[in-house]
C-alpha positions in Angstrom: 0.0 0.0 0.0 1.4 3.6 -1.1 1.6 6.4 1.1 -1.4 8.6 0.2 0.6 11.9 0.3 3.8 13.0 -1.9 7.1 11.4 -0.8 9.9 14.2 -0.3 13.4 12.4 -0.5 17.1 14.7 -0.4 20.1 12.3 -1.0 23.0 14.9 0.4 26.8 13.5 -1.5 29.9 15.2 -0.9 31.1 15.7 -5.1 28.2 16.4 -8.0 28.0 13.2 -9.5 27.8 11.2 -6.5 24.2 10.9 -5.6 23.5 9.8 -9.6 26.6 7.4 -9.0 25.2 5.7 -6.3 21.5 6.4 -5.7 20.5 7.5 -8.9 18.3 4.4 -10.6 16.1 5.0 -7.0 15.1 8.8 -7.4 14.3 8.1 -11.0 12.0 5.4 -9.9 10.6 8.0 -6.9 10.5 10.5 -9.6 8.2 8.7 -11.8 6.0 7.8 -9.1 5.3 12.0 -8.9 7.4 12.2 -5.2 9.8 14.9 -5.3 13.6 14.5 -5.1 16.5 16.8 -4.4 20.6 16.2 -4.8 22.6 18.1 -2.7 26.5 18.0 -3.3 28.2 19.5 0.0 31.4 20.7 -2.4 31.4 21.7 -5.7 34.3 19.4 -6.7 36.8 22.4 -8.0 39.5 20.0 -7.8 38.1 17.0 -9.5 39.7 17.4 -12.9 43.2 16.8 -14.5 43.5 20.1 -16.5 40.6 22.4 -15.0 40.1 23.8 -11.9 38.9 26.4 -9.2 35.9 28.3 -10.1 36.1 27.0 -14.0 35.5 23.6 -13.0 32.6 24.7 -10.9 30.9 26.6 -12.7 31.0 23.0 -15.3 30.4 20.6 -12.4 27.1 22.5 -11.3 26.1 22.5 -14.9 26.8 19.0 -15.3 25.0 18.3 -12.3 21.7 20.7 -13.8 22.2 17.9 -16.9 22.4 15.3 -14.9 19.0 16.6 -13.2 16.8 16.6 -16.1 17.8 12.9 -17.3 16.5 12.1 -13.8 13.6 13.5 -13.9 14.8 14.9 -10.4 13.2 18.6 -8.8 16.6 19.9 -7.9 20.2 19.4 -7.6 21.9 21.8 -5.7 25.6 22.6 -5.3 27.7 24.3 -2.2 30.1 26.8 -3.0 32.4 24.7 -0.7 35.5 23.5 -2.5 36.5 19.8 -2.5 38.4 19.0 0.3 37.6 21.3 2.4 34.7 19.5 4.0 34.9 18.8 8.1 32.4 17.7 10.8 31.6 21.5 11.9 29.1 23.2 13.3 28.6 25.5 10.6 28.2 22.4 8.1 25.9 20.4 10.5 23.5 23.5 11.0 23.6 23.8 6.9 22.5 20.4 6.6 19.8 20.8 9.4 18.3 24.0 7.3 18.9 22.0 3.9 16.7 18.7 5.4 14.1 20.4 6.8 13.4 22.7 3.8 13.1 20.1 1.9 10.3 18.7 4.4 12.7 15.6 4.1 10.8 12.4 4.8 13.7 10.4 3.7 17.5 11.2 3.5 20.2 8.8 1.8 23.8 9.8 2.0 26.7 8.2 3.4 28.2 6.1 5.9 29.9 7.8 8.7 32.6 5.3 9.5 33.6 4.2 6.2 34.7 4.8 2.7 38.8 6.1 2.2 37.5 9.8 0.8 37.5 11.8 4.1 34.9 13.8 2.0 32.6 11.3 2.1 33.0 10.1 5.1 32.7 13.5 6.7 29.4 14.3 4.8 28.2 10.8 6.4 29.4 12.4 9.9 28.0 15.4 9.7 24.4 14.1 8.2 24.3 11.8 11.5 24.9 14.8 13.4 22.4 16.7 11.9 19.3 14.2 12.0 18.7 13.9 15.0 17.9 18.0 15.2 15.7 18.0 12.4 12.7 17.7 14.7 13.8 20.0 17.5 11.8 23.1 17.4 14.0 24.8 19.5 16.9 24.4 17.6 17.3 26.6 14.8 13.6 27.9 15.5 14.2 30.3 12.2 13.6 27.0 10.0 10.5 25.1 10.8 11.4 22.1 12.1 10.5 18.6 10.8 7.3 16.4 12.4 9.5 13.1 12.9 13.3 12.6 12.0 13.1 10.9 8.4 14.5 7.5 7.2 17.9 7.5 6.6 19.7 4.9 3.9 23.4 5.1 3.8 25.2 4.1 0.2 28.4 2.6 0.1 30.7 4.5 -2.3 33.0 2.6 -4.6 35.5 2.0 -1.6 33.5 0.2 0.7 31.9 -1.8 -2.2 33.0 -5.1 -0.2 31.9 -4.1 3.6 29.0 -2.5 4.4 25.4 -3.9 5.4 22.4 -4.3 2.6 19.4 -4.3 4.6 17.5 -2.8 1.8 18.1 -3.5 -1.7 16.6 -1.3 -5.0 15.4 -2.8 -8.2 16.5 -0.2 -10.7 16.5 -1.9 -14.0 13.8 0.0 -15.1 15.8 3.5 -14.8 19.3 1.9 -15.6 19.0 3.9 -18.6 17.8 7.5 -16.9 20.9 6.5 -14.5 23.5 5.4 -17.0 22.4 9.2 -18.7 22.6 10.9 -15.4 26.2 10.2 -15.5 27.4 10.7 -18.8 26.4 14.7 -18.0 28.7 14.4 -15.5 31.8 14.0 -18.4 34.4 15.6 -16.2 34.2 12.6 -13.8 33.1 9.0 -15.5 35.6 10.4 -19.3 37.9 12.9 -18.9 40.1 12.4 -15.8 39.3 9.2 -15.3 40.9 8.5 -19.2 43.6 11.0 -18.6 44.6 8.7 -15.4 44.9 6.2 -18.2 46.4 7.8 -20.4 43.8 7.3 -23.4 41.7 10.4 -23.2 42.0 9.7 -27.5 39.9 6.7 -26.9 37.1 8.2 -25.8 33.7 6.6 -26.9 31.4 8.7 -28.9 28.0 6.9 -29.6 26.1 6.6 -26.9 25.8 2.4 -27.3 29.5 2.6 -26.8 29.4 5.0 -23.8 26.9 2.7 -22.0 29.3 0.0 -22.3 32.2 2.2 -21.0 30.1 2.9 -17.9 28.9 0.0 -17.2 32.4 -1.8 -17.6 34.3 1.3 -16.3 31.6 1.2 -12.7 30.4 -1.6 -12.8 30.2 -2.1 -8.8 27.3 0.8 -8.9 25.3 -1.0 -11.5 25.1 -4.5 -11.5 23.7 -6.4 -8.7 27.0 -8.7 -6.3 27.0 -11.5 -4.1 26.2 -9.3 -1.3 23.1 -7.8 -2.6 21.0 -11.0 -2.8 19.6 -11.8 0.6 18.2 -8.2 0.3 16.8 -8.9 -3.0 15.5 -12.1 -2.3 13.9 -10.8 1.4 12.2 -7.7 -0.5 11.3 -8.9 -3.9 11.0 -13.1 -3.6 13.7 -15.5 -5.2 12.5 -15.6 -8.6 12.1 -11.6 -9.1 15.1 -11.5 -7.7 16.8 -14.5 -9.6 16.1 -11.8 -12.9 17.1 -8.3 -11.5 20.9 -7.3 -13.1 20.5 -3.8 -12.0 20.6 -3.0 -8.5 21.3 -0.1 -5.6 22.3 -1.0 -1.8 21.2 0.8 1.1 22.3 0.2 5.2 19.4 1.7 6.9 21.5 4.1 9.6 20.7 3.1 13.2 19.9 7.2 14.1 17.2 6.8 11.2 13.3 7.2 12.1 12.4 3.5 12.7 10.7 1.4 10.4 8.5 -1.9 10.2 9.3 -3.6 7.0 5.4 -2.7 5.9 6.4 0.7 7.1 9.3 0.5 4.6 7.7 -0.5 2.0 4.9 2.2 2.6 7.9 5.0 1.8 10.1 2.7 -0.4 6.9 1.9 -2.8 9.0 0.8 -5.6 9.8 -2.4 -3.6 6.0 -3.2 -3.6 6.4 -3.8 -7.6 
């Protein structure tokens, strides 16, 4: 059964790109459904290129990241004038994360884990996001911004470094979208072409038809598409063996232990694409 009301979901990365990376088949698929979605980068990755940089780089990134919006289907994608590296567990991030969840009237937030991954970006934005949760819903904290009804669901995504260790307690079914996903992140050329080749050293093999370039992703990333080992008990607990026996295209999720909790039909009720 679907929750009667509009679904409001913010998945809050540290880098534009990283939210389509790693949660980006599931708000297509909340998109769709007519719930409303928001990425939020907490940098805006002025150091992620070989050649470009500084304030030329993020003025591409955030336009990538607009690009990257509308092959979503996504309300908004929203970039920090923060620069990449820069990002700590402060007060000044926690209470712009606070502001950022509650005008969004988040019901759920997916970002990532606070005690893992290499990128102390990442990791950081996981930090600061638990730190921020749990004020969401006090009114007298930030009384400015009205505060939330309930803190939301959290899901954490494992980023491409803790690919092999972290918990799936909730598994997504995004073959349907694999294709507004796999688009998502060829806006985002800076990150899955150009320094990514140029680490190679064959930026002068570059696909150019978009066949090819789905290929390139999928081979080049293909820990954030397909569907491992690990993901199956999820799969199999949320969609039955044989569904799940078919599915090639999946997206992980660790529900965070300061999340709102949840009953599995309470999860499904705000997760209504596992209900397929």
């Amino acid at each position: 059964m679907e929750l009667e009301r509009q679904i409001r979901v913010i998945v809050i990365g540290a880098h534009p790109d990283e939210a389509d990376m790693y949660a980006g088949g599931t708000a297509a698929l909340f998109a769709e459904r007519g719930h409303k979605v928001k990425f939020l980068s907490l940098t805006n990755g002025d150091c992620g290129h070989y050649e470009q940089r500084g304030e030329e780089l993020a003025r591409r990134r955030k336009l990538e990241a607009q690009a990257a919006a509308d092959c979503l289907g996504i309300e908004e994608y929203e970039v920090l004038d923060t620069s990449d590296g820069t990002i700590e567990p402060t007060l000044p991030f926690r209470n712009e994360v606070i502001r950022q969840i509650r005008r969004w009237k988040a019901d759920i937030v997916i970002t990532f884990h606070p005690e893992g991954g290499i990128s102390p970006d990442n990791r950081y934005t996981g930090l600061i996001v638990s730190d921020a949760v749990p004020f969401t819903s006090v009114r007298g904290y930030l009384p400015d911004e009205p505060a939330l009804t309930d803190r939301p669901l959290v899901l954490l995504m494992p980023d491409t470094t803790m690919i092999h260790d972290y918990r799936a307690d909730i598994v997504i079914d995004v073959e349907h979208t694999i294709e507004k996903k796999l688009r998502a992140c060829d806006a985002h050329a800076t990150q899955f072409y150009e320094s990514p080749a140029w680490h190679r050293g064959n930026l002068d093999q570059l696909p150019v038809e978009w066949e090819d370039k789905k290929q390139y992703l999928l081979e080049g990333w293909s820990e954030t598409f397909y569907v491992s080992q690990r993901m199956i008990p999820a799969l199999e607990q949320w969609y039955g063996e044989k569904r799940a026996a078919e599915v090639r295209y999946a997206e992980p999720f660790e529900i965070a232990r300061y999340s709102r909790p949840a009953s599995m039909d309470e999860l499904r009720q705000w997760l209504p694409m596992l209900a397929d």
